[in-house]
Each structure stands twice: as structure tokens, then as C-alpha cells.
FIFI-132275 format. One record per residue: residue number from 1; y, x, z of N, C-alpha, C, O in turn; residue in three letters. Coordinates in pm, whole numbers, plus 50000, padded with zeros to 5 digits. Example, Ala and Ser with C-alpha at 12.3 -4.5 7.8 and 13.67 -1.06 7.14 Angstrom:
BEGIN
<1,<49431,51319,50780>,<49550,51230,50780>,<49670,51320,50780>,<49668,51424,50846>,ALA>
<2,<49775,51285,50708>,<49894,51367,50714>,<50003,51290,50787>,<50114,51341,50804>,SER>
***
This chain:
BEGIN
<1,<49880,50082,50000>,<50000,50000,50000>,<50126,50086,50000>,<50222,50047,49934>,UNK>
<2,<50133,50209,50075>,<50262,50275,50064>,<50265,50350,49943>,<50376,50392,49909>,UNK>
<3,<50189,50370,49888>,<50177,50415,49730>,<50274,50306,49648>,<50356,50332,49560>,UNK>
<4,<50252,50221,49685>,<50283,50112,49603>,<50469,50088,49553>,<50531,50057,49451>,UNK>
<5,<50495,50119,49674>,<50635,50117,49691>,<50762,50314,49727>,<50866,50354,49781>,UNK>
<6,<50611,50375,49624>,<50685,50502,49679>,<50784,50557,49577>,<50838,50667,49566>,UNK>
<7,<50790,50420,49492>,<50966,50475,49385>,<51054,50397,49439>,<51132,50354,49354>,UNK>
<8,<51079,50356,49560>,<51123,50266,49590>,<51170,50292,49738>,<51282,50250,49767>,UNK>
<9,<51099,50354,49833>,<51144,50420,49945>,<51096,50322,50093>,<51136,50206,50102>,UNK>
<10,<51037,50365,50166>,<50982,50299,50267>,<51005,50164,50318>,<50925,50080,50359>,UNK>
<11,<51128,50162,50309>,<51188,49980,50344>,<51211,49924,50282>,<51220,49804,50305>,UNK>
<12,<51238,49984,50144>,<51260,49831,50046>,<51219,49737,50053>,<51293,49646,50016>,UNK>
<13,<51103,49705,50095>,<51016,49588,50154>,<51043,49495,50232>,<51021,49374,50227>,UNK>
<14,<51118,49593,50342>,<51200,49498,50443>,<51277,49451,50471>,<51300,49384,50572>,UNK>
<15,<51389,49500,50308>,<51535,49425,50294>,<51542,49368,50168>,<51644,49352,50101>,UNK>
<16,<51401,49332,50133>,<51413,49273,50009>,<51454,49087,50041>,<51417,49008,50128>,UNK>
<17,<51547,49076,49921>,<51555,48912,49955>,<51595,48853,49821>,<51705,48881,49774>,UNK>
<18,<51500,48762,49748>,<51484,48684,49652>,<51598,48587,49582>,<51607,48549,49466>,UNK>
<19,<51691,48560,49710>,<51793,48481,49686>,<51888,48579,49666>,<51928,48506,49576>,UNK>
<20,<51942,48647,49664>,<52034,48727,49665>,<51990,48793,49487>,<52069,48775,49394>,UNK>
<21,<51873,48858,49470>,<51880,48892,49313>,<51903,48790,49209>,<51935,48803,49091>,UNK>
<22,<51878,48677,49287>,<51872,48574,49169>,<52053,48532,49209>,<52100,48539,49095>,UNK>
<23,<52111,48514,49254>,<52240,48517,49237>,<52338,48650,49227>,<52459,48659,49248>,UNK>
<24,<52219,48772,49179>,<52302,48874,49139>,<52339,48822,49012>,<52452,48789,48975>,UNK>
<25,<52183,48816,48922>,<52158,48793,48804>,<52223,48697,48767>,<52255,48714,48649>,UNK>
<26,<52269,48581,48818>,<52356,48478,48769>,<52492,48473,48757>,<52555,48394,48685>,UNK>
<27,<52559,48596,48860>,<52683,48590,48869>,<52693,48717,48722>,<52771,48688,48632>,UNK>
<28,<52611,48850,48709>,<52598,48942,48599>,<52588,48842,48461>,<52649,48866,48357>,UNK>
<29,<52520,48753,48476>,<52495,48662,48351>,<52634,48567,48311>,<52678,48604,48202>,UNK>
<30,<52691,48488,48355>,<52812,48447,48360>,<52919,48555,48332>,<52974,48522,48227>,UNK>
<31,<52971,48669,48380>,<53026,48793,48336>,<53019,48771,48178>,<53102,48710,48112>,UNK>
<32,<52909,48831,48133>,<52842,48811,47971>,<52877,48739,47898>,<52937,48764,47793>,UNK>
<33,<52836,48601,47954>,<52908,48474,47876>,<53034,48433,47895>,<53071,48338,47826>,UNK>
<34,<53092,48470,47952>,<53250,48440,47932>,<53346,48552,47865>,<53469,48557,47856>,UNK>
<35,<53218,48659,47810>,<53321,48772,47770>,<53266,48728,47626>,<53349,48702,47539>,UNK>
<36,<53126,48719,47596>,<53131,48710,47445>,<53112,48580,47373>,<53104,48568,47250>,UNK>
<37,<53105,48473,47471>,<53116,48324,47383>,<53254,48313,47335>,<53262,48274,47219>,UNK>
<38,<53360,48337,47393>,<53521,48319,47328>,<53505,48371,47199>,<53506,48305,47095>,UNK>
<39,<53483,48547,47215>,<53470,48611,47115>,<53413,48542,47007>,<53487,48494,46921>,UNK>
<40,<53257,48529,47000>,<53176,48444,46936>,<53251,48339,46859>,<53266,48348,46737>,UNK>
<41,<53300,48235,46932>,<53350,48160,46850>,<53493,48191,46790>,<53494,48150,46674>,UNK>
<42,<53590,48236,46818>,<53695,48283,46788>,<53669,48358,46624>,<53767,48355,46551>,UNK>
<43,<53569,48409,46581>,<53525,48517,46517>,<53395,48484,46423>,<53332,48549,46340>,UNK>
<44,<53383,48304,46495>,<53226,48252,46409>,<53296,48263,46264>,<53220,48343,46208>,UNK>
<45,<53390,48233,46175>,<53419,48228,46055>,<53364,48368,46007>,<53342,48392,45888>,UNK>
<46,<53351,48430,46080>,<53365,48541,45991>,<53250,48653,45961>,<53248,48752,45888>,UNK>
<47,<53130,48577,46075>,<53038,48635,46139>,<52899,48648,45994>,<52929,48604,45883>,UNK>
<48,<52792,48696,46012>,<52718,48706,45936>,<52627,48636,45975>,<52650,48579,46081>,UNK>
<49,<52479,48609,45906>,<52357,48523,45958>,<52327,48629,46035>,<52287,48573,46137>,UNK>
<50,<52318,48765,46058>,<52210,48813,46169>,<52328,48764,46291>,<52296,48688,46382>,UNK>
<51,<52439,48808,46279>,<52518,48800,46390>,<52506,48688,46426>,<52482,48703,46546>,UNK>
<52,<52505,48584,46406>,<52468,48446,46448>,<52290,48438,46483>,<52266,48390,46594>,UNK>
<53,<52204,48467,46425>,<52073,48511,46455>,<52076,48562,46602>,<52044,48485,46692>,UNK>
<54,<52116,48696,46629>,<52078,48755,46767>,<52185,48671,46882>,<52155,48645,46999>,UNK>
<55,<52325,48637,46807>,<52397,48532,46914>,<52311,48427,46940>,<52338,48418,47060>,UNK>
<56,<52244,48356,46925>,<52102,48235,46929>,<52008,48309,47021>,<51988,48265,47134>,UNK>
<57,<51962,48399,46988>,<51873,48517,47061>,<51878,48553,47192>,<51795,48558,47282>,UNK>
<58,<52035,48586,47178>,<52075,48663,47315>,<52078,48545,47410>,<52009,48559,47511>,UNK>
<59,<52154,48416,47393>,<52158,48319,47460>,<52019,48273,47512>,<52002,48271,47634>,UNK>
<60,<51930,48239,47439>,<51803,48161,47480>,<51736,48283,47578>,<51649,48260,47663>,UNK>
<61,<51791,48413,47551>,<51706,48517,47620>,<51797,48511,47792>,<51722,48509,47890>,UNK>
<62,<51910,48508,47810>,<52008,48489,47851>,<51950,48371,47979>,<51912,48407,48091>,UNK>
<63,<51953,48248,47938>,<51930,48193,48001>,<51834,48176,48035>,<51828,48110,48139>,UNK>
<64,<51693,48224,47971>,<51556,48214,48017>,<51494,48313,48127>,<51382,48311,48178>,UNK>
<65,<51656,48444,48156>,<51618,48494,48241>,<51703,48477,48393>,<51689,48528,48504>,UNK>
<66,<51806,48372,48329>,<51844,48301,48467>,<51700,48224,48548>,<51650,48248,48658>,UNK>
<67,<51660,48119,48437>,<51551,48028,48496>,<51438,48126,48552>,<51338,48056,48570>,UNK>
<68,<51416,48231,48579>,<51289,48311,48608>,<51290,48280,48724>,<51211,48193,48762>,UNK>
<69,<51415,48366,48850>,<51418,48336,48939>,<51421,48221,49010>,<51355,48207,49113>,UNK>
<70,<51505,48121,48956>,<51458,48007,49007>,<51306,47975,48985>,<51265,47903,49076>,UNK>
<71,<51225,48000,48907>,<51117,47963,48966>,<51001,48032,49017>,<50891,47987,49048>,UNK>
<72,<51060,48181,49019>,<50958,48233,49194>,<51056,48171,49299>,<50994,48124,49394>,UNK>
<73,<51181,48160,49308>,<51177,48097,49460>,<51103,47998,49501>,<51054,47991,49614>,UNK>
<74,<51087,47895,49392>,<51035,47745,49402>,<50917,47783,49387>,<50834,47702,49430>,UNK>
<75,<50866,47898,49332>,<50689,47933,49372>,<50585,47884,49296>,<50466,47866,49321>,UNK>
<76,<50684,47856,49151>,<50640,47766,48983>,<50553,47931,48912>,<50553,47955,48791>,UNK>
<77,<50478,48035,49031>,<50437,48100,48973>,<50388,48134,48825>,<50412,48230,48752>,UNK>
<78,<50311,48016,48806>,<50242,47983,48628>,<50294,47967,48556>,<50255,47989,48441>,UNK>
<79,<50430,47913,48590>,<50546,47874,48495>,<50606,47983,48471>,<50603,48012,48351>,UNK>
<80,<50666,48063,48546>,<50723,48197,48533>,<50685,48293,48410>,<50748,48308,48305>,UNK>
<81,<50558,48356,48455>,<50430,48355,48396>,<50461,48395,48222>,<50488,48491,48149>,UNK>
<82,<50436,48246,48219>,<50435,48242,48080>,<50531,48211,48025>,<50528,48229,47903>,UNK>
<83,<50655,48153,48081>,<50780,48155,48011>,<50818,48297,48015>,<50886,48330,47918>,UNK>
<84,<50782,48432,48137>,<50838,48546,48078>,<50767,48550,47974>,<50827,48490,47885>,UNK>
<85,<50657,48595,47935>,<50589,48611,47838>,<50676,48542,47679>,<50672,48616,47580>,UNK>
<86,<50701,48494,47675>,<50776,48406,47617>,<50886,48504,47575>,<50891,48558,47464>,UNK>
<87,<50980,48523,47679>,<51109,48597,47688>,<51099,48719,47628>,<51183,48789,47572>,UNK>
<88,<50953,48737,47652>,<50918,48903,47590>,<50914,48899,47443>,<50967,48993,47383>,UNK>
<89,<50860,48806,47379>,<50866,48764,47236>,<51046,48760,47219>,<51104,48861,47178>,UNK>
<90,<51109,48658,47248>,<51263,48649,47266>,<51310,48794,47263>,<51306,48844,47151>,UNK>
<91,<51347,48861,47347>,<51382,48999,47385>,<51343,49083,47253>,<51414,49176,47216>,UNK>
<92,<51239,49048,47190>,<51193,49193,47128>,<51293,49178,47016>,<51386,49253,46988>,UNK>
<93,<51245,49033,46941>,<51384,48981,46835>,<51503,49022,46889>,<51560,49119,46840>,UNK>
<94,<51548,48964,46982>,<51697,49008,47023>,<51712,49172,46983>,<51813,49212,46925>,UNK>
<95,<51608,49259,47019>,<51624,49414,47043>,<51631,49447,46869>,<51687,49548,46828>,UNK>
<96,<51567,49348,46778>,<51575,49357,46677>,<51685,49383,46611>,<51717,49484,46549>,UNK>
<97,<51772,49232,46637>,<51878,49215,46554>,<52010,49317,46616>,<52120,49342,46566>,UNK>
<98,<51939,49369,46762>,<52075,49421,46831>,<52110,49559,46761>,<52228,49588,46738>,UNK>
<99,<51986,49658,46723>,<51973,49762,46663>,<52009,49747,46521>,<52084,49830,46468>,UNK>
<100,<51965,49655,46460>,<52018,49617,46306>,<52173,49595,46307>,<52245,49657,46229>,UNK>
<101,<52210,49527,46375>,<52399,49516,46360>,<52441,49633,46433>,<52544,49687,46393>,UNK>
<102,<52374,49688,46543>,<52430,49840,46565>,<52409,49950,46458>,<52491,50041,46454>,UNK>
<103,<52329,49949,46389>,<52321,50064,46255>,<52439,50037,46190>,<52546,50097,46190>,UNK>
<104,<52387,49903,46115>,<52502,49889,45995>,<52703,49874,46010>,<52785,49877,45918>,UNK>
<105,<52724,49859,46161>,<52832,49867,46167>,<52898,50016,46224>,<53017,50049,46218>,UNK>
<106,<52784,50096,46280>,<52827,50226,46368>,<52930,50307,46257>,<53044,50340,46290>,UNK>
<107,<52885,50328,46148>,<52937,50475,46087>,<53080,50434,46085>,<53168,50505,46134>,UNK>
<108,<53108,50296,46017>,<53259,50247,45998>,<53316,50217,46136>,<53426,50274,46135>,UNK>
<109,<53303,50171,46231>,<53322,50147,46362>,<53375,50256,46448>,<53464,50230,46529>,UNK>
<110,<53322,50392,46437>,<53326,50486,46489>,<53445,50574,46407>,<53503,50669,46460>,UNK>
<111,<53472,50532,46278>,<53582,50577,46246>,<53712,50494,46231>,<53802,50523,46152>,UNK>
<112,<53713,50413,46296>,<53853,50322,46344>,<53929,50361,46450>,<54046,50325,46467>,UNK>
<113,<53871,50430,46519>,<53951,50473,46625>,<53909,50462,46783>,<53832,50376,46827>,UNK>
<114,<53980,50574,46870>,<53909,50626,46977>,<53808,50513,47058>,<53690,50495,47090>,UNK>
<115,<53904,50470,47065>,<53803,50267,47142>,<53686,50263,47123>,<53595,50263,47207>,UNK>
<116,<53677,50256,46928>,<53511,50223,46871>,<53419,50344,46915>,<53307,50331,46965>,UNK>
<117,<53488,50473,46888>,<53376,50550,46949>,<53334,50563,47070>,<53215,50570,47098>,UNK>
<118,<53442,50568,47165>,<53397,50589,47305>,<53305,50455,47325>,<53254,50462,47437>,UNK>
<119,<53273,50361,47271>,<53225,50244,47308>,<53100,50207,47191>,<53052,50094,47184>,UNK>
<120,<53060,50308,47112>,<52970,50284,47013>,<52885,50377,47121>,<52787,50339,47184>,UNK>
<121,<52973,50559,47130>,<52873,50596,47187>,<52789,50583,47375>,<52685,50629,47421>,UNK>
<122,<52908,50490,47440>,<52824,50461,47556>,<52716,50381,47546>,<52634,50389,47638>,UNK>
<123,<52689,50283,47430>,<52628,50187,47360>,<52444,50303,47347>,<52325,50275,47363>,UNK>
<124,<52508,50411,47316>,<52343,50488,47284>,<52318,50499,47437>,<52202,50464,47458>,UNK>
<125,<52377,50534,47546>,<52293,50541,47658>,<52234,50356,47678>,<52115,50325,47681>,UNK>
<126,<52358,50252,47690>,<52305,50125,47729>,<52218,50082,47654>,<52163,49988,47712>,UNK>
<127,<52160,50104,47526>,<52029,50023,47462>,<51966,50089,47514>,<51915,50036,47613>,UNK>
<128,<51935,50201,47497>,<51777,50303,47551>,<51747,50242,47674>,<51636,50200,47707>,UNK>
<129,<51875,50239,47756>,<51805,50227,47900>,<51789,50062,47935>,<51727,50028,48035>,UNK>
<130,<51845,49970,47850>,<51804,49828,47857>,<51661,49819,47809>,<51619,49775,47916>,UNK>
<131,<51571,49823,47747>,<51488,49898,47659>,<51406,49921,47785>,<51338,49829,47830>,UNK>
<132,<51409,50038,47844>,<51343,50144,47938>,<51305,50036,48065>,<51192,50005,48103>,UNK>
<133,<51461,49981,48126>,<51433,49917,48242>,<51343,49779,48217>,<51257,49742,48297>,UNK>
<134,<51373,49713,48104>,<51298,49610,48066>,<51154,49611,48090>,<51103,49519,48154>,UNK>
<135,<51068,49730,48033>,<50977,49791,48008>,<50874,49841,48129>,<50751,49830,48130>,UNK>
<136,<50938,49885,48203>,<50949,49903,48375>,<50897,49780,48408>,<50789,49763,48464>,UNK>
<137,<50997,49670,48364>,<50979,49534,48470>,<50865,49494,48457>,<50790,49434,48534>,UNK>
<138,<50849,49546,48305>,<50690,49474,48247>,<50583,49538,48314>,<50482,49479,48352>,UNK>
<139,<50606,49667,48328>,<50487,49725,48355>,<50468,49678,48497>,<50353,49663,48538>,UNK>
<140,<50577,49652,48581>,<50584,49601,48755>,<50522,49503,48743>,<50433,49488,48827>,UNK>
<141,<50539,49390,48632>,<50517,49219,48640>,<50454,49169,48803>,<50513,49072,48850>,UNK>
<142,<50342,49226,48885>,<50273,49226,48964>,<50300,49259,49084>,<50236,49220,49181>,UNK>
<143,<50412,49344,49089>,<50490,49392,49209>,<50606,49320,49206>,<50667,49339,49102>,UNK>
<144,<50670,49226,49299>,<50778,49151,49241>,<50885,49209,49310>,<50963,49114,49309>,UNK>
<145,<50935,49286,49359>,<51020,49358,49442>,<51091,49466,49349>,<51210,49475,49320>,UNK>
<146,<50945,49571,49298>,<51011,49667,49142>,<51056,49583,49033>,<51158,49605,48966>,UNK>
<147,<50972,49481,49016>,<51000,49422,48883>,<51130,49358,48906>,<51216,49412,48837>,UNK>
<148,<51170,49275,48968>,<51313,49250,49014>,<51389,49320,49011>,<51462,49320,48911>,UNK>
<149,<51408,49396,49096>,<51492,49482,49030>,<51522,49573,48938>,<51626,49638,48944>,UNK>
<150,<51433,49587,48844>,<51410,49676,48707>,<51523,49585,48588>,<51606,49625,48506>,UNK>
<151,<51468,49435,48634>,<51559,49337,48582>,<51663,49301,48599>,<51719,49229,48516>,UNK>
<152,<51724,49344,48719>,<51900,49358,48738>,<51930,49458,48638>,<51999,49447,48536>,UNK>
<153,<51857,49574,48692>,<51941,49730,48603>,<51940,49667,48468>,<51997,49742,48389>,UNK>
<154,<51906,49578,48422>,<51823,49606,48297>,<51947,49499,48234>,<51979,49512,48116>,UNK>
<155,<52010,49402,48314>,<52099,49326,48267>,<52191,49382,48326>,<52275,49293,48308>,UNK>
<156,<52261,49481,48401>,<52355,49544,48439>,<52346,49643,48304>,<52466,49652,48277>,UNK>
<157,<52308,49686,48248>,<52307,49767,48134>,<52346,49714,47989>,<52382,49776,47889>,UNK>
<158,<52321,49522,48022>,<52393,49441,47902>,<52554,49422,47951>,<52648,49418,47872>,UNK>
<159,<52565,49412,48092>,<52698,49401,48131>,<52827,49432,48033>,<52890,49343,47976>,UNK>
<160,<52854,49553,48024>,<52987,49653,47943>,<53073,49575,47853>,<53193,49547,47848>,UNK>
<161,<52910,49537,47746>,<53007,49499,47625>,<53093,49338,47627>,<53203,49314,47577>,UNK>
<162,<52998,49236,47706>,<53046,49099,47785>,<53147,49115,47845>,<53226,49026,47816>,UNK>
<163,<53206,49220,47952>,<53290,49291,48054>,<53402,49338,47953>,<53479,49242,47946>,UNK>
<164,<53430,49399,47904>,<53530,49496,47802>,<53579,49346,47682>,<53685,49328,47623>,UNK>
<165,<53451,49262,47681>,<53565,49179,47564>,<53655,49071,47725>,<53777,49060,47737>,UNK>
<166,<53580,49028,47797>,<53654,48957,47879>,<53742,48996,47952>,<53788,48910,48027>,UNK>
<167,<53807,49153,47962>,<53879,49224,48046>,<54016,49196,47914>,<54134,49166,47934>,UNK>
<168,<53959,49215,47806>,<54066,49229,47731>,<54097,49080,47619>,<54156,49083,47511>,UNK>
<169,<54045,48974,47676>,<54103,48850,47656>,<54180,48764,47767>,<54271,48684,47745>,UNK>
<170,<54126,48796,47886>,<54206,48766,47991>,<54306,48868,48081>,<54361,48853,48189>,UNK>
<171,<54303,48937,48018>,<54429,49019,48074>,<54471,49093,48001>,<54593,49081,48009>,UNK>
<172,<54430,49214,47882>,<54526,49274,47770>,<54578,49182,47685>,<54701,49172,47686>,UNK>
<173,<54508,49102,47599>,<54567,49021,47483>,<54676,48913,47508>,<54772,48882,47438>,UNK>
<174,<54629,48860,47636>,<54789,48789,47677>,<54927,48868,47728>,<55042,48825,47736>,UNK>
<175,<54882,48978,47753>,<55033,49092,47763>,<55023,49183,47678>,<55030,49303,47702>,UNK>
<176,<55004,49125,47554>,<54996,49247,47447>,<55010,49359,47433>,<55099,49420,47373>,UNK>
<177,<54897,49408,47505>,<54859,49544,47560>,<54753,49622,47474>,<54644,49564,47468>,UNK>
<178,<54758,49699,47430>,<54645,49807,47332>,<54468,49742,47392>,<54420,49714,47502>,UNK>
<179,<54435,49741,47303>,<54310,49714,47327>,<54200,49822,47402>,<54100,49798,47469>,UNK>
<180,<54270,49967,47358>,<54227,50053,47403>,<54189,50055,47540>,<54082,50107,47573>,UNK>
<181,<54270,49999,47630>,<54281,49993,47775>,<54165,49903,47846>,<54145,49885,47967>,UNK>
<182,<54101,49859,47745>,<53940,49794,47821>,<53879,49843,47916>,<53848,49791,48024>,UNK>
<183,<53849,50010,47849>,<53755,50109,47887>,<53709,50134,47981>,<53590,50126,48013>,UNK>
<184,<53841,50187,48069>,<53824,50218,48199>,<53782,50094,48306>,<53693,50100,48391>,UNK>
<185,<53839,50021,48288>,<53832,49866,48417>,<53686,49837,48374>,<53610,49814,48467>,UNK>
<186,<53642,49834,48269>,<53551,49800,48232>,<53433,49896,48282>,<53328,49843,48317>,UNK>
<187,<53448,50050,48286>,<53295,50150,48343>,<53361,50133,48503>,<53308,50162,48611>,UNK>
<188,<53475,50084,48479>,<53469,50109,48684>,<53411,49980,48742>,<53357,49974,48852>,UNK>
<189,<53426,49876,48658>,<53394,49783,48742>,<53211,49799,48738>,<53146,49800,48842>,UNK>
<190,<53159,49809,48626>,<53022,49821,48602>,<52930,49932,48698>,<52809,49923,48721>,UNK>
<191,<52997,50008,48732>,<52975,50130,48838>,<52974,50086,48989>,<52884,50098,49072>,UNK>
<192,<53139,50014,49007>,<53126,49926,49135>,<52995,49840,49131>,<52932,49839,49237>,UNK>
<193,<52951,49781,49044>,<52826,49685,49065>,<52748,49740,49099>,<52693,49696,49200>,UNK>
<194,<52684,49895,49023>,<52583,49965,49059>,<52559,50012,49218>,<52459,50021,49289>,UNK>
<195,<52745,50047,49245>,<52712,50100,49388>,<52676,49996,49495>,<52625,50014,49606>,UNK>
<196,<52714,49884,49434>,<52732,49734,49524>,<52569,49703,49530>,<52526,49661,49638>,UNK>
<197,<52498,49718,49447>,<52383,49654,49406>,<52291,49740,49469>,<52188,49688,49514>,UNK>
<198,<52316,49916,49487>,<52252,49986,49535>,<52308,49999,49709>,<52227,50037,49794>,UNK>
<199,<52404,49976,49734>,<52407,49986,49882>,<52317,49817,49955>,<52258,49832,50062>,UNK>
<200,<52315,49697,49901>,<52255,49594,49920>,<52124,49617,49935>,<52055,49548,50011>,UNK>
<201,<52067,49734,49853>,<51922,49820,49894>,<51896,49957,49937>,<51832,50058,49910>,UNK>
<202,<51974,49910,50011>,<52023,50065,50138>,<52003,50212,50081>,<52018,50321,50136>,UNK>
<203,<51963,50178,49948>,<51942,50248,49754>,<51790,50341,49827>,<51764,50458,49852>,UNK>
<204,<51732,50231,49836>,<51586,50241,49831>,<51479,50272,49731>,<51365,50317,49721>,UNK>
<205,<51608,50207,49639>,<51524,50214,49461>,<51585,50282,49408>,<51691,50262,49349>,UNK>
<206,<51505,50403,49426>,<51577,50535,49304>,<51616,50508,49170>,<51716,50567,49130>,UNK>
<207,<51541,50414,49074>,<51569,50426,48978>,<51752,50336,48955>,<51813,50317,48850>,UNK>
<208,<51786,50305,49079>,<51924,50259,49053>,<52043,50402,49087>,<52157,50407,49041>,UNK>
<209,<51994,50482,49155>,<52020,50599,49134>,<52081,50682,49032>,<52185,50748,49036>,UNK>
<210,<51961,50662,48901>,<51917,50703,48814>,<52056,50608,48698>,<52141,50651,48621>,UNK>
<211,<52031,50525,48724>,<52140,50439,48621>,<52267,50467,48627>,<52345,50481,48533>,UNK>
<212,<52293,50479,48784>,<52426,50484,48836>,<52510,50656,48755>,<52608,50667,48681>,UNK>
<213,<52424,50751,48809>,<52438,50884,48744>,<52435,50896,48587>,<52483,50988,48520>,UNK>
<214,<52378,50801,48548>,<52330,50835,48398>,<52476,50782,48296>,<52527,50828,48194>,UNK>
<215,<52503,50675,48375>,<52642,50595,48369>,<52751,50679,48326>,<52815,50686,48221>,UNK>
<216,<52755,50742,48436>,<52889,50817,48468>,<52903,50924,48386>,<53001,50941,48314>,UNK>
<217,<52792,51013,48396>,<52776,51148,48316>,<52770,51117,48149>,<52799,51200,48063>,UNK>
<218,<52722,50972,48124>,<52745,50945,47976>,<52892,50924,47942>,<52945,50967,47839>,UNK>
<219,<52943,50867,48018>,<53078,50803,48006>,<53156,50962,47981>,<53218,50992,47878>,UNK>
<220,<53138,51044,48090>,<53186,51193,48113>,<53236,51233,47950>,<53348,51254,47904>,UNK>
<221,<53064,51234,47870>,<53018,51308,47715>,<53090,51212,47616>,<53107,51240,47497>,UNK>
<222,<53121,51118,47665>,<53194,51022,47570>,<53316,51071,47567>,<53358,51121,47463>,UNK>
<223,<53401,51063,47690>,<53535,51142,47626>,<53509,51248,47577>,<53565,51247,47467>,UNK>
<224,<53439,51374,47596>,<53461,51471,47559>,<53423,51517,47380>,<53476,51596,47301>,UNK>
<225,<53313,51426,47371>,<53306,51406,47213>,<53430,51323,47208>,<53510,51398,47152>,UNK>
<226,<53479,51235,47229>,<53610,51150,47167>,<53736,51234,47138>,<53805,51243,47036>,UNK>
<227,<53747,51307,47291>,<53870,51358,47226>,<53885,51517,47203>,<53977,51564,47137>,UNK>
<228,<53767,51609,47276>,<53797,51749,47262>,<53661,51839,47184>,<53610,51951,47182>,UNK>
<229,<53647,51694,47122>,<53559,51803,47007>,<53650,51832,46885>,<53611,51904,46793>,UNK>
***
């Protein structure tokens, strides 16, 4: 049994609490949707079928991983179950279309200016590791303590781009302010979550550790390719 929980650190066990991830995940999920449904529609004229494809995607994936938690609290084990299973089909499409509109828009994107790059390239650490933590959760499915939380990191890692459009529709674009200025409010606040999320587990779970550092030090390589290469 202590094997079990040894990426995780002796007590995680004993400050684990079910209600609290599932209203992490809901308040992280809401974040998301209020940063890129405006967008979304503001921008549907102009959008393509995949972009509308993985917007369909992301949503049904979106909310099917709100409903998870609600039903281990309620203890709809079977249901869970196989609606993740489900999600996993969902997810993979989503990972599909997310990598397909990230190819075809990177090369031009990245040459518009400092914004697109610093934010294309924090984009290569956040897929890999959405990806990674996902993957984790799967392999946990059975441990519900790792797998839980594999699935915060894992939607704390979709956070940024939801965060950065809603930072800069509700507060740059109405004081017509450079768009540029997302950036920062946007990795600090995403960082505050990490530390918030990891002191709530007295950071029992290394691999939030691992995110938190990986964060920062990417963000670091981002300016420095942006502006002093």
C-alpha cells in the first residue's frame, strides 16, 4: 500500500478531499469558457470547419469532464467508467484537431509579432504536458487520488489560452490597451493556481511540482528566444 502512493508522498491520503477537486475543476473549467466562447463566436464568421470541429470537441470534452466528478461523489462508479472511456475517444479527436490547427497556423502566427511567438511557443510545453498528464490519469484510472489529480494538472495546462483571451477582453480591449499585455497576468495567474493547488496538497504530489517548474522555466526560454536571440 505505501508503494502505492510513493509519487505522491505519505499523506496525500489523508488530505485528500473529493469535493474540493471537483470544484477546482469547475471553477478551471468556467475560466476556459468564458475566455474562448466570446472569442468563438465573435470570430465564428470567419472560422474554418476544423475550427468549428475541435470547438464542438473541446466543449463536449469540457463538460464531460466536469460531469466525472460529480459522479464519483454520488458513487455512479459504472457510469463514470464508461463515460470516461468515452471522453478518451472525445479527447483523442480533440488532440487531433488541436495539433492540426496548431501546425497550419504556427509558421504565419509566429511571424506577426512578439505576442504570437511567446504564446505559440509556451503552447509546445502546454500540449506535451496536457497529453502526458492525461495519460498518467489513464494509467492511475484505479487509484483515484493520482488519477484526480493528474486531471487538474492536465486541465490547468488547458488553462493559458481560455485565461489570456479573457484577460484581454475584459480588461485590455475595453481600455484599448496592446494586446501584448495578456502575457504576463495571464503565466502569473496560472502559476498562482499551481502554487494554490499545490499548497491545498501540502504538495504531496510531486508531479505538481514538476508542472509548476516546467511552467516557469518554459516561460523563462520563451522570452529569451523572443527577444534575445
Amino acid at each position: 500500500m505505501k508503494a502505492r502512493w510513493a509519487s505522491c508522498g505519505g499523506n496525500f491520503k489523508a488530505i485528500f478531499n473529493m469535493n474540493f477537486y471537483k470544484n477546482y475543476i469547475h471553477a478551471l473549467s468556467i475560466i476556459i469558457l468564458l475566455g474562448f466562447v466570446p472569442s468563438y463566436i465573435l470570430q465564428y464568421q470567419s472560422l474554418t470547419l476544423m475550427h468549428h470541429f475541435h470547438a464542438l470537441l473541446s466543449f463536449i470534452w469540457l463538460v464531460g469532464l466536469n460531469a466525472q466528478p460529480v459522479l464519483v461523489v454520488h458513487r455512479l462508479g459504472t457510469i463514470h467508467k464508461a463515460f470516461g472511456w468515452f471522453l478518451v475517444c472525445v479527447g483523442a479527436l480533440m488532440l487531433i484537431s488541436t495539433f492540426t490547427l496548431f501546425i497550419s497556423t504556427f509558421e504565419t502566427r509566429v511571424n506577426q509579432g512578439a505576442i504570437f511567438r511567446l504564446v505559440y511557443l509556451l503552447d509546445l510545453f502546454l500540449l506535451p504536458s496536457f497529453v502526458i498528464f492525461m495519460l498518467l490519469a489513464l494509467v492511475n484510472r484505479k487509484h483515484l487520488m493520482q488519477h484526480t489529480s493528474y486531471v487538474v494538472l492536465a486541465t490547468i495546462m488547458l488553462l493559458p489560452p481560455g485565461l489570456g483571451r479573457l484577460i484581454y477582453g475584459i480588461l485590455l480591449m475595453p481600455l484599448s490597451l496592446p494586446v501584448r499585455l495578456f502575457f504576463e497576468p495571464m503565466i502569473a495567474l496560472t502559476v498562482g493556481l499551481l502554487l494554490y493547488f499545490g499548497h491545498r496538497q501540502h504538495w504531496h504530489f510531486r508531479p505538481t511540482k514538476f508542472a509548476l517548474s516546467g511552467l516557469c522555466v518554459t516561460t523563462a526560454l520563451c522570452y529569451v528566444y523572443t527577444y534575445y536571440r
